[in-house]
Structure formats: C-alpha cells, structure tokens
C-alpha positions as CSV (number, residue, x, y, z in Angstrom):
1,X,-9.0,-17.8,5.1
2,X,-6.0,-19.7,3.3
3,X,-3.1,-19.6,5.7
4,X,0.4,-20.3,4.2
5,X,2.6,-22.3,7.3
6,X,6.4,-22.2,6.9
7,X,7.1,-26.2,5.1
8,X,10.8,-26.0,6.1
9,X,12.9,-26.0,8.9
10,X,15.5,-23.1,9.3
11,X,16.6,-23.7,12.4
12,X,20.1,-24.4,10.9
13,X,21.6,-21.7,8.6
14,X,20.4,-21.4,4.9
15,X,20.9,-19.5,2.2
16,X,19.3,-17.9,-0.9
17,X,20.1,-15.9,-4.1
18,X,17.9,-13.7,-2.4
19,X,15.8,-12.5,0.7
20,X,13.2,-10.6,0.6
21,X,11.9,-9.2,4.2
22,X,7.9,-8.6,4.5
23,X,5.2,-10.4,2.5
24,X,3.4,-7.1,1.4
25,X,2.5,-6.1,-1.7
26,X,5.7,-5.1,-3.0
27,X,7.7,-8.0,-1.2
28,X,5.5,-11.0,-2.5
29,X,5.2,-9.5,-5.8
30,X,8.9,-9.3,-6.3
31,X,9.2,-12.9,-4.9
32,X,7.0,-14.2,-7.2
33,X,8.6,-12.2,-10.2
34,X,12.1,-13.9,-9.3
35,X,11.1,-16.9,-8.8
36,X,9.1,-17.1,-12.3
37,X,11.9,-16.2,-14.1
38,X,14.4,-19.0,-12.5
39,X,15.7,-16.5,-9.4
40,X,15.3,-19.1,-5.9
41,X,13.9,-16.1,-3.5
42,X,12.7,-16.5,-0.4
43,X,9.9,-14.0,1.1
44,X,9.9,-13.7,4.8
45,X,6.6,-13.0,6.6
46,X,6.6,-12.4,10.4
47,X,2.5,-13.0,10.7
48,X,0.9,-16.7,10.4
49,X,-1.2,-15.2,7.6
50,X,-1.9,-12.3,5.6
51,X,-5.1,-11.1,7.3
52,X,-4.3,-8.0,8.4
53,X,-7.2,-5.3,8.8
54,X,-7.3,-1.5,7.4
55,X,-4.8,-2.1,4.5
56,X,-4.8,-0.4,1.4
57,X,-7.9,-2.2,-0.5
58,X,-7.6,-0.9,-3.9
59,X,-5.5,-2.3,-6.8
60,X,-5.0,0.1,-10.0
61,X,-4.9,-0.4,-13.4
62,X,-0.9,-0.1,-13.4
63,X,-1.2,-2.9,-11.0
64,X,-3.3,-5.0,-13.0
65,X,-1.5,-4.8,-16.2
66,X,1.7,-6.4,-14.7
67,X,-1.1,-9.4,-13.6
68,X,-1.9,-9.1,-17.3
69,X,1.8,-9.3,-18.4
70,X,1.9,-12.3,-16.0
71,X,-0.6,-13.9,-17.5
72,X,-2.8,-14.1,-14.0
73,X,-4.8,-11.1,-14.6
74,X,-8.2,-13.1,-15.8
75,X,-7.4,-15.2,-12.2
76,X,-7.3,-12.5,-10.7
77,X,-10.7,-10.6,-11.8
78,X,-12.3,-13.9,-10.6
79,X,-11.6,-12.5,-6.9
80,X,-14.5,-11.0,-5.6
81,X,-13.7,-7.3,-6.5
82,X,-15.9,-4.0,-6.3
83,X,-15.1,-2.0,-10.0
84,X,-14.8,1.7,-9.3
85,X,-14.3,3.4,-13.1
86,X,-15.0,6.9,-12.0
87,X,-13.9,9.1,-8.5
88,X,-16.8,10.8,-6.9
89,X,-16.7,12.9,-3.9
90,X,-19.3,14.9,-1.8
91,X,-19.0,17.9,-0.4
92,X,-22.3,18.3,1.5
93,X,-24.8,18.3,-1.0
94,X,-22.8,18.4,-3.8
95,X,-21.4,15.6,-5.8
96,X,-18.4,15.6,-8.4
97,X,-16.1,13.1,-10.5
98,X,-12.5,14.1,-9.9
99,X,-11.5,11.0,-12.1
100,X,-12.6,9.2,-15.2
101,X,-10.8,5.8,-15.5
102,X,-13.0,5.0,-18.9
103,X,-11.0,7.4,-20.3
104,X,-7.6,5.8,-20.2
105,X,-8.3,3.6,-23.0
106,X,-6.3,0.2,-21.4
107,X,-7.4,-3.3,-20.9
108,X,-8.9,-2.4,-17.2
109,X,-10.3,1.4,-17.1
110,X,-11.1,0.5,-13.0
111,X,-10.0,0.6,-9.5
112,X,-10.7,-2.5,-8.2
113,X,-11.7,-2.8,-4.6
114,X,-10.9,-6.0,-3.0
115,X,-9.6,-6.9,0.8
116,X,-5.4,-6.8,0.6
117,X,-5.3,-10.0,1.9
118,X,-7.3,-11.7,-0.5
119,X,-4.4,-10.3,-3.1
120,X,-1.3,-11.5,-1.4
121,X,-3.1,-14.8,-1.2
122,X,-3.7,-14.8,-4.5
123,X,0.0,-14.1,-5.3
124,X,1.3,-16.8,-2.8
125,X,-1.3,-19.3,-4.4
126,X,0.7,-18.5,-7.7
127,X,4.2,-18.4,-6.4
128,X,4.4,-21.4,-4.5
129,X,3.7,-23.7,-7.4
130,X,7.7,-22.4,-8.7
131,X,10.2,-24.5,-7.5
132,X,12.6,-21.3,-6.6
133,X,10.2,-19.5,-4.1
134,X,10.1,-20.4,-0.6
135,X,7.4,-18.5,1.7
136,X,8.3,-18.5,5.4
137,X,5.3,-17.4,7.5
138,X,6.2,-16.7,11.6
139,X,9.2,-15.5,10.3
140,X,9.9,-12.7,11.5
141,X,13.7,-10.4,10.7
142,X,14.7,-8.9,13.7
143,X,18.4,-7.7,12.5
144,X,21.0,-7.9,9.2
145,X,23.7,-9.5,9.1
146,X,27.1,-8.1,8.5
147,X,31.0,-9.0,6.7
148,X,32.8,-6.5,6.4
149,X,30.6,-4.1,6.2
150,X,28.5,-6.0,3.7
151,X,24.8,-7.2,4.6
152,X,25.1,-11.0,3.7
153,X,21.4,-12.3,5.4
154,X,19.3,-11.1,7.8
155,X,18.6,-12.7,11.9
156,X,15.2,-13.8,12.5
157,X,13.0,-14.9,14.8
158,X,10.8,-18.4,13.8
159,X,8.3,-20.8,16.3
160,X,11.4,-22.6,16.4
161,X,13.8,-20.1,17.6
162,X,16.7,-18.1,16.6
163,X,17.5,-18.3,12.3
164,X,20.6,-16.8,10.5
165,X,19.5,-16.8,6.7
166,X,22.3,-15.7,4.6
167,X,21.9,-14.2,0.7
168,X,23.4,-12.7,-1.7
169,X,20.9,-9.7,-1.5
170,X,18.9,-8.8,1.4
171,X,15.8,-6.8,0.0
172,X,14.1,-5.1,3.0
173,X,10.0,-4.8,1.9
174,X,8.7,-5.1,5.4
175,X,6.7,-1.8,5.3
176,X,6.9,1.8,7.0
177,X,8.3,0.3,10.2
178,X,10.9,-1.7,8.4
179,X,13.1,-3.5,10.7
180,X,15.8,-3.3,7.7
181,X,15.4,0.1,7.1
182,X,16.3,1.2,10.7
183,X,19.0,-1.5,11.1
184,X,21.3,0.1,7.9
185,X,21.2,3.7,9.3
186,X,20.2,5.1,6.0
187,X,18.8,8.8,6.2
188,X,15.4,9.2,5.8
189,X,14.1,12.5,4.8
190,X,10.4,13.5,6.5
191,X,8.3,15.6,4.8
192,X,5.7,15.6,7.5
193,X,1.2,15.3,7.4
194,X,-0.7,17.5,9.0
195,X,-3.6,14.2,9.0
196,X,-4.5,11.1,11.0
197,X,-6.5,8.7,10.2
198,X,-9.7,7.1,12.1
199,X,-10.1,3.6,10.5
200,X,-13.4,1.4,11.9
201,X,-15.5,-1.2,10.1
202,X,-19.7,-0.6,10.2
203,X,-21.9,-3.2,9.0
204,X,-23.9,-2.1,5.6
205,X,-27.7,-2.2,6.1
206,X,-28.4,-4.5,3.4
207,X,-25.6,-5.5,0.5
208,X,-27.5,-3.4,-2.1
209,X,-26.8,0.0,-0.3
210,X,-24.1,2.4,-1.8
211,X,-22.5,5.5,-0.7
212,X,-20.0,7.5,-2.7
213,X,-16.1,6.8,-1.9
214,X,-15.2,10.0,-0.3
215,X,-17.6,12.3,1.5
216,X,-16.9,15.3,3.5
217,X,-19.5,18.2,4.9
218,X,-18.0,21.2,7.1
219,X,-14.8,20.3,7.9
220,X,-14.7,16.9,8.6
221,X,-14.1,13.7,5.7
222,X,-14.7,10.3,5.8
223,X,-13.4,7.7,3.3
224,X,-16.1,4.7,2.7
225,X,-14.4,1.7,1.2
226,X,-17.1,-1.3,0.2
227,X,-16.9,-4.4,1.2
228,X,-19.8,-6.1,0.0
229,X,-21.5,-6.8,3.6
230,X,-19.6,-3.5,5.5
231,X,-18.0,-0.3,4.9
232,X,-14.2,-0.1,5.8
233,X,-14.5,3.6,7.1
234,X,-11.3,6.1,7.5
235,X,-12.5,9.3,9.1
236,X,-9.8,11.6,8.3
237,X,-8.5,14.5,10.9
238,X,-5.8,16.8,12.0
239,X,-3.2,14.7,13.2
240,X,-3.3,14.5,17.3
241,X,-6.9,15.1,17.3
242,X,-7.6,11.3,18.5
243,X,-7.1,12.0,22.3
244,X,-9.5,14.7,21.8
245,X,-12.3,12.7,20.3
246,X,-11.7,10.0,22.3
247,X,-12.4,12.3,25.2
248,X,-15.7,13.1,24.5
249,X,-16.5,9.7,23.8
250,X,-18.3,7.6,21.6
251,X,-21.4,9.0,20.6
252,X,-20.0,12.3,20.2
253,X,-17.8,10.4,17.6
254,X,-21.0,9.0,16.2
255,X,-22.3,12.5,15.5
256,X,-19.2,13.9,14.1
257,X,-19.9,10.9,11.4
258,X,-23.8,11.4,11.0
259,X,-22.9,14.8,9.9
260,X,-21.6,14.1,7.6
261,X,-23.9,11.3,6.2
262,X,-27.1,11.6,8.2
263,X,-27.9,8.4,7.0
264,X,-25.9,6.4,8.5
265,X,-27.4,7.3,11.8
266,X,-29.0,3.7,12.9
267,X,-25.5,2.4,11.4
268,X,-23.4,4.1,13.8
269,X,-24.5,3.1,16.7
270,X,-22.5,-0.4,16.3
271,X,-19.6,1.3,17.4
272,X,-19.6,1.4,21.3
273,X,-16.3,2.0,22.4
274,X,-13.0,3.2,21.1
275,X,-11.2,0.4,21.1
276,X,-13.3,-0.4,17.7
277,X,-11.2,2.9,16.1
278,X,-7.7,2.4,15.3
279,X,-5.5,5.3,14.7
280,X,-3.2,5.7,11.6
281,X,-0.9,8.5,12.3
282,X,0.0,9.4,8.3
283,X,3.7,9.6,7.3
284,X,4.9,10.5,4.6
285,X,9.0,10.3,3.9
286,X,11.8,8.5,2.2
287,X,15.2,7.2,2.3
288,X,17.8,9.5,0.6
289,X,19.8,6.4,-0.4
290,X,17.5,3.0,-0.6
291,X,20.8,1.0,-0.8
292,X,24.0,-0.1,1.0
293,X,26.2,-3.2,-0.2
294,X,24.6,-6.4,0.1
295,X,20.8,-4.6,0.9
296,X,18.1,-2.8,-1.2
297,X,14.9,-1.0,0.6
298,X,11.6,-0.8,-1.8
299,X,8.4,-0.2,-1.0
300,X,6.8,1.8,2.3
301,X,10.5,0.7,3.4
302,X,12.0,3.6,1.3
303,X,9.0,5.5,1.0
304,X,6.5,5.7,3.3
305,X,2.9,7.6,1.2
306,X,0.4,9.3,2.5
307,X,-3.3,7.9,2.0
308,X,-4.3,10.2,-0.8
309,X,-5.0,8.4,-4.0
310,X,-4.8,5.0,-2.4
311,X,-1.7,4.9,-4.7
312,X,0.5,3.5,-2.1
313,X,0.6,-0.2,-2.8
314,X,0.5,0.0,-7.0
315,X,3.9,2.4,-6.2
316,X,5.1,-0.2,-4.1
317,X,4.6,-2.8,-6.8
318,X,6.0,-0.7,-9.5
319,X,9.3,-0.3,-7.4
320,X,9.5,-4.5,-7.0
321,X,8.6,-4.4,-11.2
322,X,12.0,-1.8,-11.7
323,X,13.6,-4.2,-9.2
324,X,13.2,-7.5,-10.8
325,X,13.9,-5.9,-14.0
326,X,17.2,-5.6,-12.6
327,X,17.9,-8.1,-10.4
328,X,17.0,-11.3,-12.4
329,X,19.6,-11.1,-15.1
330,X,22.2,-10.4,-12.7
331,X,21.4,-13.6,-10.8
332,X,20.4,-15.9,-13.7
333,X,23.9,-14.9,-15.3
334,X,25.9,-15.8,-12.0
335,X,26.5,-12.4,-10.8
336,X,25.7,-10.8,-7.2
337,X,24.0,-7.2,-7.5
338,X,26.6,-4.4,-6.2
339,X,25.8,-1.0,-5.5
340,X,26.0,0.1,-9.0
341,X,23.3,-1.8,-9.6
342,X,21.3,-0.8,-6.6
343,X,21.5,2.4,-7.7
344,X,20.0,2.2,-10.8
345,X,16.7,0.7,-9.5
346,X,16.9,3.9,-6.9
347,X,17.4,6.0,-10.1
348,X,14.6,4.6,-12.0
349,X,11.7,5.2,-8.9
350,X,12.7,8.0,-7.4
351,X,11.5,10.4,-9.8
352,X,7.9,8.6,-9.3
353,X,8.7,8.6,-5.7
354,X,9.1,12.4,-5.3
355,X,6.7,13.1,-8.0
356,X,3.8,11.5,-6.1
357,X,5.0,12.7,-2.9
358,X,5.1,16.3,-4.0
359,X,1.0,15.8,-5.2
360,X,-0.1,14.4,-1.8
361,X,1.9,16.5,0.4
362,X,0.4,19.6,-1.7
363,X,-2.8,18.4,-1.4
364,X,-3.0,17.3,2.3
365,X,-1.4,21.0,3.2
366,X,-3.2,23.3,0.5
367,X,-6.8,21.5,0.2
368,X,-7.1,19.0,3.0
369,X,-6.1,21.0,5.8
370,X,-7.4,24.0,5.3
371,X,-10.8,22.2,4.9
372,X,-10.5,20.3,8.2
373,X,-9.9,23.1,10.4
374,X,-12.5,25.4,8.8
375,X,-15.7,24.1,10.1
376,X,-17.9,26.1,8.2
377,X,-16.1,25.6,4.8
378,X,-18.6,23.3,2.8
379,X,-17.8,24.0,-0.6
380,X,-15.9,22.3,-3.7
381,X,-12.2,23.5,-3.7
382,X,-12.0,25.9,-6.7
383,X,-9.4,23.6,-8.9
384,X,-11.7,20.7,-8.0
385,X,-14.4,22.8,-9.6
386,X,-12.4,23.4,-13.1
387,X,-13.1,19.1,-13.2
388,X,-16.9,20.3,-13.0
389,X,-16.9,22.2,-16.2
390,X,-14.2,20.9,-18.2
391,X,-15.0,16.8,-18.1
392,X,-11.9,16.1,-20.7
393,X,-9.9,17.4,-17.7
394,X,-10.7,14.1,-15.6
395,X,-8.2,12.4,-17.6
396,X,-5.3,13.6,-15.3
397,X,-6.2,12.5,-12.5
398,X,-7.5,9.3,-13.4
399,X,-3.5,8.6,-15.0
400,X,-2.1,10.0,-12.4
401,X,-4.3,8.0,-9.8
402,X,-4.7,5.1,-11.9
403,X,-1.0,4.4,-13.8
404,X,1.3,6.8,-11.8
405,X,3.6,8.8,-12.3
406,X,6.1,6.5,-14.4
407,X,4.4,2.7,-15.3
408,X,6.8,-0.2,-15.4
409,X,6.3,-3.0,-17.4
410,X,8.7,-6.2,-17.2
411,X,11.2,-6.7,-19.1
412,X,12.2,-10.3,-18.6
C-alpha cells in the first residue's frame, strides 16, 4: 500500500489560497480539481495513509464521467475493479433486478467495485504531479481559526507539533464527524435511521465464487460487497440491536447469517469474536447553512447519507465538482470567495441533497424497517415487484443510483 508522507515542514505558519480539511473522496477530489486548473490547495489528512476499512467501495457512473472529463478515466479502469451493470437482490428464494445500468446509454453503464483507498490513491498519484497541490498526511485539524469573526485557517495537530495554516477559504471535507463542522456552530438538521450497520470481512472460498449484492430472508439483510479474495459483509439491523447480538455471542451471530445464505456456513465460522464486527450507527442529516465567512462544509460534512444506494461518496464528489466550479475563477482572477459565493454552491446541491435524503429515509422507514422487525416477512416488497413485470421500469433506479439526482459536470 502507497503511503503519501507529509514532504514539508509546517511547523512555522503557512498559508494557502485554499484548505481543504479531510482527504476523502470529496476533499481530495476538490484538491486535485483546484490544483489542475492553477488554484495552490492544500488537502489535509489526519491518517499516515488512506487505508481505512469498511468505506464506501463503489464508484458510479456520475463519478466516472468527471474521471472521463479529467482525462484519467482509462487510468482509472486499469485499477482492479469488480463491474456491477445490473442490481440484484434476494429475498429468500427469490431473485430480482432493481436496477439496469446498460440502460443508461453513457460511456460506463457500471458500478464499479473497488477498495476506497485504492481510489484516493489514485487521485493523490494524479494530484501531486501539479505544482499547486500540497498533500499533508498526520495532519490532523483540531480547530478554525478566527478574525473578526472570519475563519482565516484552521489549527492542527502534525508529528511535529502544533501548526497554524492560514487561507483564504477553509473548506471543511473531513467526513460525518467533521471537526469543522462542529467548531462553526452551524445547525444541523437530523432526520434520524431506524438502522445499524454490522460490517465484518469473511474470506471467499475460492476467487471464482459469487453471491448476489444484497440478500435478505425473514427479516434480516446482509450486504455482500466482492473483493476478489473476501466479501466485505454489512449485516444490516435495527439500530441498538448490537448489544443484543453481541450478547448471545458469536455463533448465534453466525446463524443469524447462515439464514440467510446457508451456504456460507463453513465461511462463517472465521469470525470468533466480536471484536471482528464493527458497528456503524447510520445517520442521516445536514447542515441548514454549509457556510459562514471564510469556511465552506461539503461532503458527509454537510450531509451525512445513509447506506442505501451506496450513493454517498459520488454525492460527495458532485458537491466538490459544484464547488470547484465556483471557486476556481474566483481565485485564478485574484478574488477571495464571500458568502455570496458560498451560497451559491449550497444552492446548487441542496436540491440533490434533500432529494436523495428524502428516497433513503423513505425507504429505510417504509420498506427496510418494516422488513427487519417482521421476522416472518420473506417476500418482495410490492413496488419492488412492479420492477419484476415492467423491466423498462429499471431505468429509474439505475439514474437515480447511478447519476443522481442532479450530475455536475466541470465547467473550467
């Protein structure tokens, strides 16, 4: 695994057109997108590297044809990827395609599948070859800093100590548990899950051997992601319910996923102990205002999105997209972004933002919930039958999935 170290030494003040806190998806795409067009950015990254497990996996077709507009996508295809063009579920016997990405009719009608980290490595490989982006791994924000009322850098922590970086726009990208976000006060507005997520790795029987995506039987779900030699698995669950399954241990767990795919009975027995199961409590919210003078939230940072759709990261990097759009030509002609200008990038993805939130937290209350606490309830959903019988139908949420809610291409 490629680690990128921190070449520079910020022990003294410095300063940047812009910083950009987190090195996720949306914070390292934004980088690199400043930096191509002749914006000096630098990305801050509190972790040594980008390995991080149970991330989202899966980049989209919107995703990919900003890579395309980049000129990296054919790069980027070259990284080991799993091509998903259809979404199948199970629901006990019974298989069906919710989504047909063939039938969007664009350069890449696939999900691909590929570990997150093996992304933001590829995007750091690109960026750090532009003189105006700078990369600071163990770098971690800790506060903002403040004049008169404006943020004008951010405090951080670095292997060498305390580091005041000072910008002209602090850009806070540093996830659902954004340092930024809870330093500017900025309201967030929760609009609650009823789910949790049980994330745990199981080593595949032999390379060759598939499973569909999503399989559920009697109440329970479980989300296999493929990963060549294992399954990333995400057993999905009423939120809370983790003390209670970890209770009655184990191999109780292991049964609770055999029902649901008997075959994976030799399979389970890898896990052994809990501490192998990491709990995602799912949130879903967002910031009323993603802005205050001097300081723009994007990303999980003003939106935090539930797990359904996997269409977290490609809305992430459709927010940094709308963002460079505006930000570059405001720097490249000598101007620093005010809150007018903040504004519009809030404008332009909030409608996507609420739209897409609306879906998932209609689906995780109406469909999924309902189905996890009804233990007997093993049949298809009746609007996920209408996709059965009317196959043109597929289209919708394969867009929806695949491009979102409102695509941004750049406009540099």
């Amino acid at each position: 695994m490629k680690m990128f170290k921190q070449e520079q030494d910020i022990s003294k003040n410095k300063f940047y057109s812009c910083c950009i806190v987190g090195g996720g998806p949306a914070g390292m795409m934004l980088g690199y997108i400043m930096a191509k067009y002749g914006v000096e950015v630098v990305v801050l990254e509190k972790h040594e590297d980008f390995f991080r497990d149970f991330r989202g996996d899966t980049i989209h077709p919107s995703t990919m044809n900003i890579l395309d507009e980049l000129g990296d996508l054919d790069d980027f295809l070259k990284i080991p990827n799993d091509k998903m063009t259809a979404f199948t579920m199970t629901f006990g016997n019974k298989q069906i395609a919710l989504a047909d990405f063939k039938k969007l009719h664009i350069k890449t009608p696939f999900i691909a599948f590929t570990p997150q980290w093996n992304f933001l490595n590829f995007l750091a490989e690109k960026a750090k070859k532009l003189p105006n982006f700078n990369l600071l791994m163990n770098t971690e924000a800790t506060d903002i800093l403040q004049e008169n009322g404006k943020v004008v850098g951010v405090k951080a922590l670095t292997k060498n100590g305390e580091a005041l970086i000072n910008s002209n726009l602090v850009v806070g990208a540093d996830g659902r548990h954004s340092i930024i976000r809870n330093r500017t006060n900025l309201n967030v507005h929760n609009l609650g899950s009823p789910l949790d997520v049980l994330w745990f790795r199981l080593n595949k029987p032999d390379t060759t051997y598939k499973k569909a995506f999503a399989n559920s039987s009697k109440g329970k779900f479980l989300i296999l992601i493929d990963r060549t030699e294992y399954w990333q698995c995400g057993f999905i669950t009423i939120k809370g319910n983790y003390e209670n399954l970890k209770s009655k241990g184990v191999v109780n767990f292991q049964h609770e996923i055999t029902s649901i795919l008997p075959k994976l009975k030799d399979v389970v027995k890898q896990l052994t102990d809990f501490e192998q199961i990491k709990n995602l409590s799912v949130t879903v919210d967002r910031l009323e205002k993603w802005y205050t003078e001097g300081l723009i939230c994007i990303g999980d940072s003003a939106h935090a999105m539930s797990q359904i759709g996997g269409v977290g990261i490609n809305l992430a990097i459709q927010d940094a997209v709308a963002a460079a759009n505006v930000l570059v030509p405001l720097f490249k002609n000598g101007n620093i972004p005010t809150t007018n200008d903040l504004e519009k990038i809030q404008k332009r993805r909030m409608f996507p933002t609420k739209v897409t939130q609306g879906v998932q937290v209609l689906i995780q209350n109406k469909s999924l919930k309902p189905f996890l606490t009804d233990k007997n309830k093993d049949d298809v959903p009746s609007f996920l039958k209408l996709l059965k019988w009317f196959p043109p139908l597929r289209i919708l949420p394969a867009r929806f999935i695949g491009l979102g809610v409102r695509t941004e291409k750049i406009e540099l």
